[in-house]
Each structure stands twice: as C-alpha cells, then as structure tokens.
C-alpha positions as CSV (number, residue, x, y, z in Angstrom):
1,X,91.9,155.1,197.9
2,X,93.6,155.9,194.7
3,X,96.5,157.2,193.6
4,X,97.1,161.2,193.2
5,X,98.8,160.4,190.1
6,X,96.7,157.7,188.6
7,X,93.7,160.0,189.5
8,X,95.2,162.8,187.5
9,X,96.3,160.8,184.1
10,X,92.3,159.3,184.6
11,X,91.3,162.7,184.2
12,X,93.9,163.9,181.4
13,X,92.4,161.0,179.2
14,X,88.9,161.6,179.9
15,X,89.8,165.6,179.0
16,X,91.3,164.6,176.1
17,X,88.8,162.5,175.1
18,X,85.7,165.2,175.8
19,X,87.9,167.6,173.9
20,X,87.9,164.9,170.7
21,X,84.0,164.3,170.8
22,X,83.6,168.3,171.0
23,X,85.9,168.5,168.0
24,X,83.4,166.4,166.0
25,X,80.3,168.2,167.1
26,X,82.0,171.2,166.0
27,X,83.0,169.7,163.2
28,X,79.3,168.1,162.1
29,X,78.2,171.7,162.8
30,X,80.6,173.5,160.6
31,X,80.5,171.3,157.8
32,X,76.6,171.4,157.2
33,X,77.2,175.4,157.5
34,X,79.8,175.1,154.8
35,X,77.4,173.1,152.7
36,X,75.0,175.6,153.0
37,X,77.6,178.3,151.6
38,X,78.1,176.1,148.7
39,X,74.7,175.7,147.4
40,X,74.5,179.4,147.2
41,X,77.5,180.3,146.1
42,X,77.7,181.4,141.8
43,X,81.0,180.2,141.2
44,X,79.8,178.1,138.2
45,X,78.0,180.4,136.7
46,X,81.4,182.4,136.1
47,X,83.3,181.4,133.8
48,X,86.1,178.8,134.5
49,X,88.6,181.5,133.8
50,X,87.1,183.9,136.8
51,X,89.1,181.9,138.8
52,X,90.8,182.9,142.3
53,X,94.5,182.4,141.2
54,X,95.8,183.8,138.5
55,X,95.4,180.9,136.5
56,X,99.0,179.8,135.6
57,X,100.6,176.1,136.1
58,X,102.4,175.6,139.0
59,X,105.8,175.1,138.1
60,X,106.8,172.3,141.2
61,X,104.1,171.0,143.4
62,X,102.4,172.9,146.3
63,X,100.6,172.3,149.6
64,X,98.6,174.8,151.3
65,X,96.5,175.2,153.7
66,X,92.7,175.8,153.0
67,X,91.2,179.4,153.2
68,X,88.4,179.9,155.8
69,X,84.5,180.2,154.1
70,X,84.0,183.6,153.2
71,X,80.9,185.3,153.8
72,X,78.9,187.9,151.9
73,X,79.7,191.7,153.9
74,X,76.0,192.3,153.4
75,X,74.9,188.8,155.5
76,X,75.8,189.5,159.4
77,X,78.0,186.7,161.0
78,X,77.3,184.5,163.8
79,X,80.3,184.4,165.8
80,X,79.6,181.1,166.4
81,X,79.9,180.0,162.7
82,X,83.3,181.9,162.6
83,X,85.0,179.9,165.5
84,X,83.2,176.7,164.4
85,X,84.7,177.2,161.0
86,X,88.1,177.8,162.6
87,X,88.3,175.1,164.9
88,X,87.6,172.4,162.6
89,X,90.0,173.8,159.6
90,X,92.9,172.1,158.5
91,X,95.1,174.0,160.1
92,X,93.0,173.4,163.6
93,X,93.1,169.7,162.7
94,X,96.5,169.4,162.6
95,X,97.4,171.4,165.0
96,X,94.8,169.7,167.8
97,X,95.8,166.4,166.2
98,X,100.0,167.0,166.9
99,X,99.0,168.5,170.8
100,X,96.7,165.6,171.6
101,X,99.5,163.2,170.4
102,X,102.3,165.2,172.3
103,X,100.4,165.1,175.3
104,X,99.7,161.0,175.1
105,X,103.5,160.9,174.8
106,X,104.7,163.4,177.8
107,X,101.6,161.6,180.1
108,X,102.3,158.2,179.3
109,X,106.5,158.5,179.7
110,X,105.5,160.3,183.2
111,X,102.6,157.7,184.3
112,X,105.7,155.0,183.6
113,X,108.1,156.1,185.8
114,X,106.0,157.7,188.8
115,X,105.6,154.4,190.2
116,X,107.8,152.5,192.0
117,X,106.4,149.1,193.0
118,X,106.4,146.5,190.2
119,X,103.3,145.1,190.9
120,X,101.3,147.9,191.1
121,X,103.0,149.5,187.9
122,X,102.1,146.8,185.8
123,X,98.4,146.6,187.4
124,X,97.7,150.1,186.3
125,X,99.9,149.9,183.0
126,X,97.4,147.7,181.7
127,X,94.4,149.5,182.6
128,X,95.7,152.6,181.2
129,X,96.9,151.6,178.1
130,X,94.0,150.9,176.7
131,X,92.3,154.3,176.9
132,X,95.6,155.7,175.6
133,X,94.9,153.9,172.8
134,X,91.7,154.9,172.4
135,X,92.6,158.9,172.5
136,X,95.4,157.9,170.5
137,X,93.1,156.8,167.8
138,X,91.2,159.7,168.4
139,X,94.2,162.3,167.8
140,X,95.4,160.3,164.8
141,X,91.8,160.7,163.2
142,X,91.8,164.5,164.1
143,X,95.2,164.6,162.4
144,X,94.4,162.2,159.4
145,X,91.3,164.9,158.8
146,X,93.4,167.9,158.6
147,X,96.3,166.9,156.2
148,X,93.1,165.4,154.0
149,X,91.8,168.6,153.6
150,X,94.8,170.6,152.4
151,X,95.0,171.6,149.1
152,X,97.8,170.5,146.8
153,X,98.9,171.6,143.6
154,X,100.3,169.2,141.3
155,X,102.4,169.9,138.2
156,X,100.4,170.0,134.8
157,X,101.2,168.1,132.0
158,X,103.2,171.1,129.6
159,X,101.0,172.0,126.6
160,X,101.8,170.6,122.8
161,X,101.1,171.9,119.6
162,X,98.1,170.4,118.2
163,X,98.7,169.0,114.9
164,X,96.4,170.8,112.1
165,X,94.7,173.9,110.8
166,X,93.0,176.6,113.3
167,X,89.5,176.9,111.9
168,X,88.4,180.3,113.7
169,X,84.4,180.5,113.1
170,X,82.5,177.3,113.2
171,X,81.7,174.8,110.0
172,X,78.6,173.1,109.6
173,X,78.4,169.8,107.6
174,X,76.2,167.5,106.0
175,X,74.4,166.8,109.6
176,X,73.3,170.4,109.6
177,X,71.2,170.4,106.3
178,X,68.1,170.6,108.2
179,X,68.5,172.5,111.0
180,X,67.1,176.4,111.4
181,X,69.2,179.5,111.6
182,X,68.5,179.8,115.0
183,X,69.4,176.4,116.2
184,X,72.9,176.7,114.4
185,X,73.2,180.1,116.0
186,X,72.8,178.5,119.2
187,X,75.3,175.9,117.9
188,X,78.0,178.5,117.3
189,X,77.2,180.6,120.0
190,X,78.0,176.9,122.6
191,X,81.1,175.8,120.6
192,X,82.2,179.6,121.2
193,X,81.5,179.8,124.4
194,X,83.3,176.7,125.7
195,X,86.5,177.4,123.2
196,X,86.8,180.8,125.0
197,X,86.2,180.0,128.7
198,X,88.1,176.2,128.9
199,X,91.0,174.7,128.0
200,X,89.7,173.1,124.6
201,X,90.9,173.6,121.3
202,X,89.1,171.7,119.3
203,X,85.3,171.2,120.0
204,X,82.6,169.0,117.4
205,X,79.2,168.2,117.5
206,X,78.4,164.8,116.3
207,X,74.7,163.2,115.8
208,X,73.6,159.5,115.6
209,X,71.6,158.6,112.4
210,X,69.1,156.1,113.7
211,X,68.7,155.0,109.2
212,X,72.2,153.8,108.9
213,X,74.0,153.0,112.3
214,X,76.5,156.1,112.4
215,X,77.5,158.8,113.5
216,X,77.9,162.2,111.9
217,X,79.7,165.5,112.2
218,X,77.2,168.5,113.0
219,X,79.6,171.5,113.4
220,X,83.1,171.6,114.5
221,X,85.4,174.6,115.5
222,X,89.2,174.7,116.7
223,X,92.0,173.0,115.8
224,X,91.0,170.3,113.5
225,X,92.8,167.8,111.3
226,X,94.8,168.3,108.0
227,X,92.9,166.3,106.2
228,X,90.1,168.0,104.1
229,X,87.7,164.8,104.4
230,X,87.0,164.3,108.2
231,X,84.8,161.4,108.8
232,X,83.5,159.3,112.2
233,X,84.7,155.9,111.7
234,X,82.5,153.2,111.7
235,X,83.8,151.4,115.3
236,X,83.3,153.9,117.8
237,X,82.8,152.1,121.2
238,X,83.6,155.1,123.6
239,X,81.0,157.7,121.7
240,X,78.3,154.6,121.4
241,X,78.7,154.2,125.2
242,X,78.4,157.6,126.1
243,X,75.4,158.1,124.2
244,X,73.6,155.0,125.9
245,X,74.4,156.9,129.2
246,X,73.4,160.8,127.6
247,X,69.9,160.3,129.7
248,X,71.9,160.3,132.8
249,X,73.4,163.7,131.8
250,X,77.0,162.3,132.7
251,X,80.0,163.2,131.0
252,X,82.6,161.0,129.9
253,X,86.7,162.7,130.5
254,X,89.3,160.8,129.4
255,X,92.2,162.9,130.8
256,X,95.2,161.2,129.4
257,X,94.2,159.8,125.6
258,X,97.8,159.3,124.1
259,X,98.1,156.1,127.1
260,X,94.2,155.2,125.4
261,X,94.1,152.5,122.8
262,X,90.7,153.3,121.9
263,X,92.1,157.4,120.3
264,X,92.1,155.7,117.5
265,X,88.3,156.7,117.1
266,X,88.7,160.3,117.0
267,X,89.5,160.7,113.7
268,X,87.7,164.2,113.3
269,X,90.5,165.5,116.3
270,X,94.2,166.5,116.0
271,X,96.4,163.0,116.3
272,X,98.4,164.4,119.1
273,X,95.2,165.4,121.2
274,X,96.2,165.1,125.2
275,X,92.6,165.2,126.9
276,X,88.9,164.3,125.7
277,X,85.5,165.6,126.9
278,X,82.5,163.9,125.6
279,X,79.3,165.7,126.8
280,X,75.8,164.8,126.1
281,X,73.7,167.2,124.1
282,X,69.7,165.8,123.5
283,X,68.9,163.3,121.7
284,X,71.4,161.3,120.2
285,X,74.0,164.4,120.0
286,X,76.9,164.4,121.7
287,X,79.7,167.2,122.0
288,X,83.0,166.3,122.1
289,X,86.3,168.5,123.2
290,X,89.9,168.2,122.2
291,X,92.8,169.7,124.6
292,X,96.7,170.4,123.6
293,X,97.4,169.3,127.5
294,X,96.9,166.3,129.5
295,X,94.7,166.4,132.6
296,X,93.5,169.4,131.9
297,X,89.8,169.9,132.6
298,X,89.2,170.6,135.6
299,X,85.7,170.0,138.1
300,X,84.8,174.0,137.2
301,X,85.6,173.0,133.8
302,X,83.3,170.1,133.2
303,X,80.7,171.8,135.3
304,X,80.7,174.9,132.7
305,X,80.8,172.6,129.4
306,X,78.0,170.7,130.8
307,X,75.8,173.8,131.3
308,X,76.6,175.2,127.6
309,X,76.0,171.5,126.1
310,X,72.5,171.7,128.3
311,X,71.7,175.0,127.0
312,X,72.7,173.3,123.3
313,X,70.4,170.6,124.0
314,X,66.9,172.9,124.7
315,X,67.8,174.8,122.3
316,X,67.7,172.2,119.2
C-alpha cells in the first residue's frame, strides 16, 4: 500500500496540474472574447490624439499592469466573461504563476525530508521529480505569460527643432498642373488632417512620372527646407521600393533616420528629420511624413495616416 505522504504530494501535483490546463482553457476562452471586443471597438476611427492618457512623454520608464476589457453599459455582461477575463490577466498570471512555484518549493523541501529510509527516498525521489518538473514548466509558462503582457512605457526620444521655414497652408507644384479643384481639395484636406492629428511636421506628396524615370513633388505642407528649389533626387532606393510594394497597401516607418545612411534621399525634408513615414497613395503616389522626434509614430498613428492616404488615393 502506499505511502500517506507520497499519496498526498501525487495528488498536490496532479491538482496543480488540472489547475494549469484549466488556466489555459480559460485563457483560449478569454482571449477569442477579447478579440471579439477589438474588432468592434472605433478606436481608430478617433483621432490618434483621443487617446486614454493624457498624451505626454514619460519622463523615466514605466511598467503597469493591463486594464481589464471594458464593455459597452448598454451590452449586459456574462459573468462568465468577467471572471474569465480576470483570471487570465496579467496580474492573475503572475500571481497563479508565483503560488504554483511556491507551492513546488514548500512540497518538494517537505516530500525530501518526510522519509527516512534511504532506499525508499531515493526510489520515490526519482519518480516524483519528474512531474515536478513538469508543473514547474507549467507555472514558469503561466508566469512568462503574465509579465509578457504588461505594458511598459519607455522614454521617448526628446523633440528637436526642425531645421526650415513653417509653410502653414499647403503648396502645389509642377506635379499638380493637371489635377481638378476637387482632387487638390482632397489633397489639402489629407495633408491637414494627418499634420493635426499625428506627430508629423512635415508631410509631401510625391508622384512617379512613368516618361522620364522620376519622381515628383505634388503638394507639400509643414516644415520644409530652406532652400527655395526643393527637388527629388535622382537615386531614391527607399521611395522606388515602397512604391513596388504600394499594391500591398504597406507602409514603410523608418523610426530612427539620423542612424540611416540612405536620409540622404529626402532632400524635400528638414536635414535634421528624426522619423519617416512613407505611405502608399494610388497609383504611383506615395505620401511621405517628416517628425522632429525619433520613434515617434506610433501603431494608432500609422493606422490613422494609412486611412487618410486611402481616402487620398479614391479620391484622385
């Protein structure tokens, strides 16, 4: 017959254990809810600026625990959903994750020394370990998930003063000759728009002339450069590239261009630009947006220019 005490650490493990796999069912559970919530949720339709801080830099880095989903007063609540949602937060993670691991420890320094005959000891020993292991994996995973999903706020870049002259309303060039009132309405109203709502300062519309290989300057709006003649120069491998992939509607960020050899290229921006957004806008037109601060854009960000620069491309 077996031991009392090997009997009961048998049935902490296997507790343990049940308790991990209902975790993840919980967790499965939760997490397609949570998806759910997401796909209705309108948070991009506000503008990046709507945000729910206050929108200010951190001024040393932050960790913090995620908020719970909120739910719409008007939608009634499964109680289900609520304690779902709770148990398999970050904060739940880590807390399950530290017990489960507390417990191993306390069970496995008591199994050791609550038997007396050598033989025996080491006969069980083995047996045991290896389904402390496996709950120790277990807890270790539960814990690993919970300090993944806490948010942390890292220090910005500070801001610089963009070198050149703030052009308030937007300036059409030679690439504009033949395009309607309306469409350069349009133009103005998207360089507007994303000037206002995101961090850029300096925003230009460029368009690929199929006749002579290059690129040229639509409409621009921000800060731009001192010099009165702003031109595309002739080698521009980053623009080319992201107009091969504008069918694909994918963005191009280049979050730190000083460390960049290839800044070179964009002449038509301030020299001391930090960050670079190149959006797609229809055929052969991309957008493309200067900040004063490194790392700046971020997902809401992108998500907002790339609506405007869709907009921008039905329109025209």
């Amino acid at each position: 017959m077996a031991d009392p005490s090997r009997r009961c650490v048998r049935f902490l493990n296997y507790l343990l254990l049940f308790c991990i796999l209902l975790w993840s069912s919980c967790h499965i559970h939760a997490f397609t809810t949570q998806k759910q919530i997401d796909r209705t949720s309108h948070q991009l339709r506000q503008s990046p600026f709507d945000a729910d801080n206050d929108g200010t830099s951190p001024q040393e880095p932050r960790v913090r625990f995620s908020e719970a989903a909120t739910f719409d007063d008007s939608v009634t609540t499964n109680p289900v959903d609520s304690i779902l949602s709770f148990i398999t937060s970050d904060m739940s993670s880590i807390a399950f994750g530290l017990i489960g691991v507390l417990i191993l420890l306390v069970n496995r320094l008591w199994f050791a020394s609550s038997f007396d005959e050598p033989e025996t000891s080491t006969a069980v020993l083995e047996q045991e370990t290896r389904s402390n292991l496996l709950a120790l994996l277990a807890c270790g995973s539960v814990l690993v998930n919970g300090v993944s999903k806490l948010n942390v706020d890292t220090v910005l870049a500070e801001q610089v003063e963009l070198i050149g002259t703030l052009q308030d309303d937007v300036s059409f060039l030679d690439g504009a000759t033949r395009m309607t009132n309306h469409e350069k309405a349009t133009i103005e109203w998207g360089l507007s728009a994303i000037i206002a709502a995101t961090p850029t300062m300096s925003a230009v519309l460029l368009q690929y002339n199929n006749d002579d290989q290059s690129w040229s300057i639509v409409a621009l709006k921000g800060v731009l450069p001192i010099d009165t003649q702003i031109q595309v120069p002739s080698s521009t491998p980053i623009i080319d590239r992201c107009n091969m992939n504008a069918a694909l509607q994918q963005e191009t960020y280049l979050p730190t261009l000083q460390n960049l050899p290839g800044r070179i290229e964009f002449t038509y921006l301030p020299s001391n630009t930090q960050a670079v957004l190149i959006l797609p806008a229809g055929q052969s037109r991309i957008i493309v947006l200067g900040s004063n601060q490194a790392r700046s854009f971020t997902p809401r960000d992108i998500a907002w220019c790339l609506s405007v620069s869709s907009r921008i491309a039905n329109e025209i």
